[in-house]
C-alpha positions in Angstrom: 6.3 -61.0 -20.7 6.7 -57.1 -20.8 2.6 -56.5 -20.6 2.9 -59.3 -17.5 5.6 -57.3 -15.9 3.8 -54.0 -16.5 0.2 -55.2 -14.8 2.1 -56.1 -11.1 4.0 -53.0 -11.0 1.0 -51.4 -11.1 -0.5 -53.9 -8.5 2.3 -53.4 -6.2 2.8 -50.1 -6.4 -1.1 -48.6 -6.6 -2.6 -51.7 -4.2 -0.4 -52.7 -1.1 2.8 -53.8 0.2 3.6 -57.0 2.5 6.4 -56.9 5.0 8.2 -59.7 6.8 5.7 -59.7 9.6 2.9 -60.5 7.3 0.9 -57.1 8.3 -0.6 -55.3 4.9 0.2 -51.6 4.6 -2.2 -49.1 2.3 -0.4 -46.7 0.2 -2.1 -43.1 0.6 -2.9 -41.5 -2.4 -1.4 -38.7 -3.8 -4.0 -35.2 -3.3 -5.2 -33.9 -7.0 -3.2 -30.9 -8.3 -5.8 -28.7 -8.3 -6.6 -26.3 -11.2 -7.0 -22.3 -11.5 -8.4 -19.8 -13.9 -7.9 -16.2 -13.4 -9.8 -13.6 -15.2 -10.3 -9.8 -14.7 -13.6 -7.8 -14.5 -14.6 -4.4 -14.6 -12.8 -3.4 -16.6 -10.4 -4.8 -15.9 -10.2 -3.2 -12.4 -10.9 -6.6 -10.6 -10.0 -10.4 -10.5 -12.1 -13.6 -10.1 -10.0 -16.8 -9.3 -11.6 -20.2 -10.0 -10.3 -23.4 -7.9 -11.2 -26.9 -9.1 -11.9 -29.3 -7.5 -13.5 -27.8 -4.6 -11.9 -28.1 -1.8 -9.9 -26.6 1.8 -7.1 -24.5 -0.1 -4.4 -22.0 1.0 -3.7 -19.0 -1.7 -0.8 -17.5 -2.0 -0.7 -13.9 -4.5 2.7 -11.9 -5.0 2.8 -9.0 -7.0 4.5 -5.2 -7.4 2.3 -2.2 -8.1 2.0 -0.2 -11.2 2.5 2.9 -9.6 5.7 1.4 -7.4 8.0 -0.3 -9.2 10.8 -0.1 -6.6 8.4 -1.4 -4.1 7.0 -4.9 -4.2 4.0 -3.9 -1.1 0.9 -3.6 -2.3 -2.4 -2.4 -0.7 -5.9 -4.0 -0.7 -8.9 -3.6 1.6 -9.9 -6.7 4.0 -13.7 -7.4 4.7 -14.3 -4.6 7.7 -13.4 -1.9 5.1 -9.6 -1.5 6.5 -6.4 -0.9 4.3 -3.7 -3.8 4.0 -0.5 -3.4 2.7 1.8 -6.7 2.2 4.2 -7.9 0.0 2.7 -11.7 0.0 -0.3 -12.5 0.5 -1.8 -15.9 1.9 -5.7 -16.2 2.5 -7.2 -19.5 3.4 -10.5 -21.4 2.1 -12.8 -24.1 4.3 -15.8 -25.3 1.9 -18.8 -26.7 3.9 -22.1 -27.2 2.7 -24.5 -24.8 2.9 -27.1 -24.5 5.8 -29.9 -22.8 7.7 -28.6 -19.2 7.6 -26.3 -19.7 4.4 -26.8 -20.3 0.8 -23.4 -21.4 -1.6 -21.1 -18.9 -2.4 -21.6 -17.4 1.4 -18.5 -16.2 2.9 -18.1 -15.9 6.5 -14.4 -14.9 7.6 -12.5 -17.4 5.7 -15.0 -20.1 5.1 -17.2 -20.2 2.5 -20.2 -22.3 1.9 -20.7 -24.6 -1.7 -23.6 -27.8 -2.3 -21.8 -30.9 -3.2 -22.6 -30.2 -6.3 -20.2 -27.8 -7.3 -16.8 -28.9 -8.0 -14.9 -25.3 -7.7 -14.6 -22.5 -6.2 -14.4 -18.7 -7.3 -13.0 -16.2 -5.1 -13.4 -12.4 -6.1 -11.1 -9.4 -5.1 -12.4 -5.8 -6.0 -9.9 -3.4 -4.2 -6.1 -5.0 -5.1 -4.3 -2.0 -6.2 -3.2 -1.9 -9.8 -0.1 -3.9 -10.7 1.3 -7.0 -11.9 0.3 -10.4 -9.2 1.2 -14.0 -9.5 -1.4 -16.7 -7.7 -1.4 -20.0 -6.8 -3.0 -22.7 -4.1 -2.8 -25.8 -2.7 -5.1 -27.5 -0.8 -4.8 -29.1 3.0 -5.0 -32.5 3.9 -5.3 -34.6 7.0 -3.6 -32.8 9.9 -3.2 -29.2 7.7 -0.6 -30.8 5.7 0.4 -29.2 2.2 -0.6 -30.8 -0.8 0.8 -30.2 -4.1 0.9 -26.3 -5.7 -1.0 -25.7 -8.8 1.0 -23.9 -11.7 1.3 -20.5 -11.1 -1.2 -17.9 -12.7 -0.5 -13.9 -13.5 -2.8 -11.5 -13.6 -2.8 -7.3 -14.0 -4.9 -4.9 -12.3 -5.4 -1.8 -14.8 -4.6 1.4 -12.9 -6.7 4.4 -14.2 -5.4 6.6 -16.9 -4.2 10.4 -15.2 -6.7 12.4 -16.5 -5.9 15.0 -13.6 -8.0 17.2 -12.1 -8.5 20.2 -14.7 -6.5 22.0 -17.8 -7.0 25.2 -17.2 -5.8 27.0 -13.3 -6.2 30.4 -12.6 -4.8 30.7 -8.5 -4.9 34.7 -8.1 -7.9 34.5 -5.8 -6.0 32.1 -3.6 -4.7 32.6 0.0 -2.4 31.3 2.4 -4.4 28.4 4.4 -7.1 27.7 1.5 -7.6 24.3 0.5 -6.8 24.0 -3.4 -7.4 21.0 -5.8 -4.9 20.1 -8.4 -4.0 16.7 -9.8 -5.7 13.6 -9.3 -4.9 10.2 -7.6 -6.2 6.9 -6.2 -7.2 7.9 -2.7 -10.3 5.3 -1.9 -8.8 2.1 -3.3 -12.1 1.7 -5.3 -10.5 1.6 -8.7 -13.7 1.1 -10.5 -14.6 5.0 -10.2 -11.4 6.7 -11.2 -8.9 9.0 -9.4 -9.8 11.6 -6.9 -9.0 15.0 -7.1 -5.7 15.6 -4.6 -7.1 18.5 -2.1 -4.0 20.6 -0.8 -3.0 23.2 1.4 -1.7 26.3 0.7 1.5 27.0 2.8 2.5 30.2 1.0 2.0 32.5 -2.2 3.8 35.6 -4.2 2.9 36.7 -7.4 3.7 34.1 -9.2 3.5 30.7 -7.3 2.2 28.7 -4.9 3.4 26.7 -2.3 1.3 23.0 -1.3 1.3 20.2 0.9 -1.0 17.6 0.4 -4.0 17.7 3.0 -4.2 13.9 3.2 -1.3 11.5 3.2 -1.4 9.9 -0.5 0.2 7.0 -0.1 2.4 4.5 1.8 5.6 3.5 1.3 8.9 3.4 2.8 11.5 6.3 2.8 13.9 4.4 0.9 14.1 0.5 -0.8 16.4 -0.8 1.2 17.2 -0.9 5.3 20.9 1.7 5.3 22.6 4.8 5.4 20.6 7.2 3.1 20.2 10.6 2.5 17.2 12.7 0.5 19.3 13.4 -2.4 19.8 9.5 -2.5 16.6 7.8 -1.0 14.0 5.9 -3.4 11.0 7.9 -2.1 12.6 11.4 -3.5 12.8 9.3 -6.6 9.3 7.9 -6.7 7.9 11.3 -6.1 9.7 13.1 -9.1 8.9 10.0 -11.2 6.2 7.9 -10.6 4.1 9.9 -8.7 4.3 12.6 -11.3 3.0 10.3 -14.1 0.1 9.2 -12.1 -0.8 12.3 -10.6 -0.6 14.8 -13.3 -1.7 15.6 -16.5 0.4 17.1 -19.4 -1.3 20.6 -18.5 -0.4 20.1 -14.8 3.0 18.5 -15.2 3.7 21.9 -17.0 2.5 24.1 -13.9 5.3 22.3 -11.8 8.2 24.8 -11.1 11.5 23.0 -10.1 13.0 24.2 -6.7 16.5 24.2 -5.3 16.3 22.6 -1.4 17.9 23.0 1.0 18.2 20.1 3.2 19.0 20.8 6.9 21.3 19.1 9.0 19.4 17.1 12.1 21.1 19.6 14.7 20.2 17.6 17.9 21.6 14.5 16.5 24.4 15.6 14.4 23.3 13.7 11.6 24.6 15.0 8.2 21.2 15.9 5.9 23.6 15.9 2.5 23.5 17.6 -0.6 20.8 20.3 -2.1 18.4 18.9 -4.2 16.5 20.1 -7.2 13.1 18.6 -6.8 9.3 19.4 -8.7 8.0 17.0 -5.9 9.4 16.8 -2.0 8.8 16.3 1.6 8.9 19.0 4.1 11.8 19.8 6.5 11.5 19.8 10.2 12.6 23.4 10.1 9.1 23.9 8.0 7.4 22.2 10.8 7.8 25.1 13.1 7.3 27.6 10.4 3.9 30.2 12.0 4.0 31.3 8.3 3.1 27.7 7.1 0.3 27.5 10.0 2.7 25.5 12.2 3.7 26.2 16.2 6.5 28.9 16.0 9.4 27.7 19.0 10.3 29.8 21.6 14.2 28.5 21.2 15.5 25.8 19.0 16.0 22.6 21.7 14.8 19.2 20.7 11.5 19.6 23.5 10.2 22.3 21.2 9.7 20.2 18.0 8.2 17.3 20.8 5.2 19.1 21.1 2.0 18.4 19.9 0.7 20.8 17.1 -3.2 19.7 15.5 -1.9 21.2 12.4 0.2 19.0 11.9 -1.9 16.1 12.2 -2.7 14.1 9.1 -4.7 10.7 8.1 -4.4 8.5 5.5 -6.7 9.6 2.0 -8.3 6.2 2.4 -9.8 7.0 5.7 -10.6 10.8 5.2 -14.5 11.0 6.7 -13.8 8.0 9.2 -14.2 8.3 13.0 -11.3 7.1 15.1 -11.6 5.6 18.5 -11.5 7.7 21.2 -8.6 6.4 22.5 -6.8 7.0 19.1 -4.9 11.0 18.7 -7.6 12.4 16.1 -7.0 15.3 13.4 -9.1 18.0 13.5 -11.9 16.5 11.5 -11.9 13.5 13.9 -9.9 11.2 11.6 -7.0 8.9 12.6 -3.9 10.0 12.8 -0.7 9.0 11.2 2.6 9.3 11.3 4.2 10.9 8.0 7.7 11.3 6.8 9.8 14.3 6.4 12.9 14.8 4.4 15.8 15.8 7.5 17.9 12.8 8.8 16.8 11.3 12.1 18.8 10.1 15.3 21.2 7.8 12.7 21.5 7.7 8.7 19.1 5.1 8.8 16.6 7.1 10.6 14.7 9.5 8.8 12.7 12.1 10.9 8.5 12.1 11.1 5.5 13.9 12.5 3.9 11.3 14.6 0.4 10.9 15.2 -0.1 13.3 17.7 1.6 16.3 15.8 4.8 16.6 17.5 8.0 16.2 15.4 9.8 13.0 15.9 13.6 14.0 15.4 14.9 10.4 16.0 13.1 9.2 13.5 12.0 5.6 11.9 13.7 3.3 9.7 14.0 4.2 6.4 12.7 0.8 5.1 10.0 0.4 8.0 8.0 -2.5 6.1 7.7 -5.9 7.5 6.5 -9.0 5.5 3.0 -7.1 6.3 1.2 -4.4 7.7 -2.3 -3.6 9.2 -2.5 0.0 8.3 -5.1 2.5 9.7 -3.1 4.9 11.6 -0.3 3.8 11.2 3.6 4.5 9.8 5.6 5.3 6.6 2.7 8.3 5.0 3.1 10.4 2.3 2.8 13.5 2.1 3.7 15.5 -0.7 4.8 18.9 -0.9 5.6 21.1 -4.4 5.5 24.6 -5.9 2.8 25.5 -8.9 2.4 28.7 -10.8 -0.6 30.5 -10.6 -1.8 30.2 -14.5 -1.1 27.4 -16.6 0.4 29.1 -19.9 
């Protein structure tokens, strides 16, 4: 009796059902959970995904950087070559057969050609910046309906050991305004050939010590974690610079040429906005009293009203590491290799506590500021907000 039972649940439940009118109804089927493997290449530098069956799926990757860990953003390069930076990522799949002008494992935009013979699909990422990602998909059905998620996958991009740029400095032949290289960091997102030597520019120099700011912004991230009041002394980019950066950047020879400094951390004047406490800092932003320092290489105002800072200075214009050697559109402001420009943070309060004051993109200093936390769910970034631009003091020998 229980083996009878057992065969017409089955038959009701996996066949059809009959209502009072007599009319037969067919019971869809549930979609296939699909399947992934994940598995890192190149040293482990990239990641190849594997979906089965093949199929129309959505992906879906979260992750935080290595280098990051109070930001969960990470950056990766999209098919025309331009930098990303998101905190989740969603990229969709169309499988069609192949045809005239394609062969499988084509992709065109987001659809990518298979024969019906294969019953996956493998998606490669090269550029995802080092850190720690979770994955998974689900496929569409009739009408772009979500199926069912497949279990969730990890999977670690390997960030490059700091090697840094040299162990032994000698900077006596240096001027003001030369370009010096010290340290090394990610700056083309191809993580496959190492870190690049960090170019920077030398603002000042005594006997002892030099002062740099990065030629290229480095990075981007937001002035601090979360979206309030903050100050310099307080924000989590100050802390990601004297922490985090510092590991990556610099080796043990380099780390040692870092000389400490005691800031001070001006008041925004126009705005009334309190700046905070002084700071003790290897690693900082600049000030937008250094902004109109002549002996830096920066306009020198005529009087100290907010106009003055408004105005455009080339030197002050800076693009992104990652596009260093690209040609903006001419309708884009350009630095003075014809690079985009970018807007980059400084260290002084802007209009509100919440503010924090920038150069913009076409050199002038932006005293109202942006928000400190300036990231949305994603960004297109190619000229665009929240660079980094470091700033430090070095000795002139390494002992």
């Amino acid at each position: 009796m229980t083996y009878v039972k057992k065969i017409v649940a089955i038959l009701i439940l996996s066949v059809m059902t009959f209502n009072l009118s007599g009319n037969v109804t067919i019971m869809a089927r549930q979609a296939t959970t699909p399947k992934i493997k994940v598995k890192t290449f190149k040293k482990g530098t990239g990641v190849k995904i594997t979906i089965s069956p093949a199929g129309d799926y959505l992906l879906y990757i979260t992750g935080i950087p290595t280098n990051s860990d109070y930001c969960d953003y990470f950056k990766y390069k999209d098919n025309n070559g331009y930098v990303n930076m998101k905190n989740q990522f969603f990229e969709s799949f169309y499988l069609i057969g192949p045809d005239d002008n394609h062969v499988a494992g084509d992709t065109v935009g987001d659809i990518t050609y298979c024969d019906s013979s294969n019953n996956n699909i493998t998606i490669t990422y090269n550029d995802f910046q080092p850190g720690k990602y979770t994955v998974k998909v689900c496929p569409y059905q009739t009408g772009h309906d979500l199926g069912t998620w497949s279990k969730e996958k990890t999977f670690t991009i390997k960030e490059s050991k700091t090697k840094g740029y040299a162990n032994d400095y000698d900077f006596s032949n240096v001027n003001k305004g030369d370009i010096v290289k010290f340290g090394s960091y990610e700056q083309d997102l191809d993580y496959t050939n190492g870190k690049e030597p960090i170019e920077w520019i030398v603002l000042d120099k005594t006997d002892d010590e030099l002062f740099l700011l990065s030629k290229y912004a480095l990075d981007c991230l937001p002035y601090n974690k979360e979206y309030t009041d903050v100050t310099w002394e307080e924000c989590s980019l100050r802390k990601w610079l004297n922490n985090d950066f510092i590991k990556s950047a610099f080796n043990k020879t380099e780390k040692g040429m870092l000389i400490t400094k005691r800031l001070d951390n001006f008041d925004n004047e126009f705005y009334e906005t309190l700046a905070g406490n002084k700071t003790k800092d290897k690693v900082f932003l600049l000030s937008h009293i250094d902004m109109v320092n002549s002996d830096y290489g920066f306009k020198k105002p005529s009087s100290f009203y907010s106009h003055v800072y408004e105005q455009p200075d080339m030197e002050r214009r800076c693009t992104f590491a990652w596009y260093k050697n690209t040609k903006c559109d001419q309708d884009i402001p350009a630095t003075l290799e014809g690079e985009p420009a970018c807007y980059w943070w400084l260290r002084t309060p802007g209009r509100y506590s919440y503010l924090s004051s920038c150069v913009n993109k076409y050199g002038s200093v932006d005293l109202s500021g942006l928000c400190v936390s300036n990231l949305s769910s994603g960004i297109y970034i190619r000229y665009d907000f929240d660079a980094v631009r470091p700033a430090l003091y070095v000795k002139i020998k390494n002992d």
